[in-house]
N, C-alpha and C positions, 0 to 999 in steps of 0.2 A: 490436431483437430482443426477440421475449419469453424471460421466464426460462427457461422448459423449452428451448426451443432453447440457448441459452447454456450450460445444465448438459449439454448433449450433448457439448461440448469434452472432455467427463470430465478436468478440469483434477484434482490430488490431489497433496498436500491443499491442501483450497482453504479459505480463511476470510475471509469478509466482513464488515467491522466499520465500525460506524458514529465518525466523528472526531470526537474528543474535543472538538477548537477548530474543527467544523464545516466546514474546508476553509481555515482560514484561513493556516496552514503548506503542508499538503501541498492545497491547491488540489482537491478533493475533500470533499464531506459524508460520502462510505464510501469504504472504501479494501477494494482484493479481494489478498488474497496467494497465491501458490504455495508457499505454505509451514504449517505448523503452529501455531496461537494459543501455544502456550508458544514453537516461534520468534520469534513477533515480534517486534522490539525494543522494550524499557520506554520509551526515550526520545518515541517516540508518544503518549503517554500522560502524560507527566511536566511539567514544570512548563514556561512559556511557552521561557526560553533554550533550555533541551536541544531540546523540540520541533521548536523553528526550524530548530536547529543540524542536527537530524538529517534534516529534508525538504532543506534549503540539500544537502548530503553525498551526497543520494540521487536529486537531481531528473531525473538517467538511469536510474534503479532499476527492475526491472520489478513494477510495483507500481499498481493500477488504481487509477483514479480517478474518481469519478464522483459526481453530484449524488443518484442512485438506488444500491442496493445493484446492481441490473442495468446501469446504465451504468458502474461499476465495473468488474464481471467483463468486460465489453466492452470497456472498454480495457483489460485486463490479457490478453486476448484477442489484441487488437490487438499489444500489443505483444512477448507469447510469440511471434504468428506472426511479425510483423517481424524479430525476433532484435536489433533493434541497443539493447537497456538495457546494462547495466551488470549482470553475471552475481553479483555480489556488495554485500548490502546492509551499509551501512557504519554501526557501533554509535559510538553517542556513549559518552563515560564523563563521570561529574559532576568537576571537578576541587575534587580537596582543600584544603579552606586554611582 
C-alpha cells in the first residue's frame, strides 16, 4: 500500500521511527506506534541487554514492524485490525547494583 492510503487509517497518535539496532531485536528497521514519542519506552533505544529484553517482553505487542517506514504502519495496521497483541506494552527497568 502506498503511504497516503495508509495515513487514511487516521491511526492517532502515530509515530514512526526508525531502529536504533536496525531490526536486530525487534525484527523491523522502523517500528510505527499507536502511541506518543514521549510514550515510547527508553529501553528501544538503550543499550544492547535492555533492548533485547524489551522486544523478547513485547513480541505480542501491538507495535509495527517493518523494513520501510510504510511497511511498518501496515503491520501495525494489520494488527490493530486483528485485535489479538497484547494491549499493554511492557517497560524494562535497568537493575541496580
Amino acid at each position: 500500500m502506498k503511504l497516503i492510503e495508509l495515513l487514511e487509517y487516521d491511526i492517532y497518535p502515530l509515530t514512526i521511527i526508525k531502529d536504533r539496532y536496525t531490526g536486530v531485536y525487534s525484527h523491523g528497521k522502523y517500528t510505527a506506534w499507536n502511541i506518543s514519542f514521549e510514550d515510547i519506552p527508553y529501553a528501544i533505544d538503550d543499550e544492547d541487554t535492555e533492548c533485547r529484553s524489551f522486544w523478547y517482553s513485547n513480541e505480542n505487542a501491538c507495535i509495527g514492524l517493518g523494513d520501510t517506514p510504510e511497511d511498518a504502519l501496515e503491520d501495525l495496521i494489520r494488527k490493530i485490525e486483528a485485535g489479538t497483541y497484547d494491549r499493554e506494552i511492557r517497560t524494562i527497568s535497568k537493575q541496580k547494583g
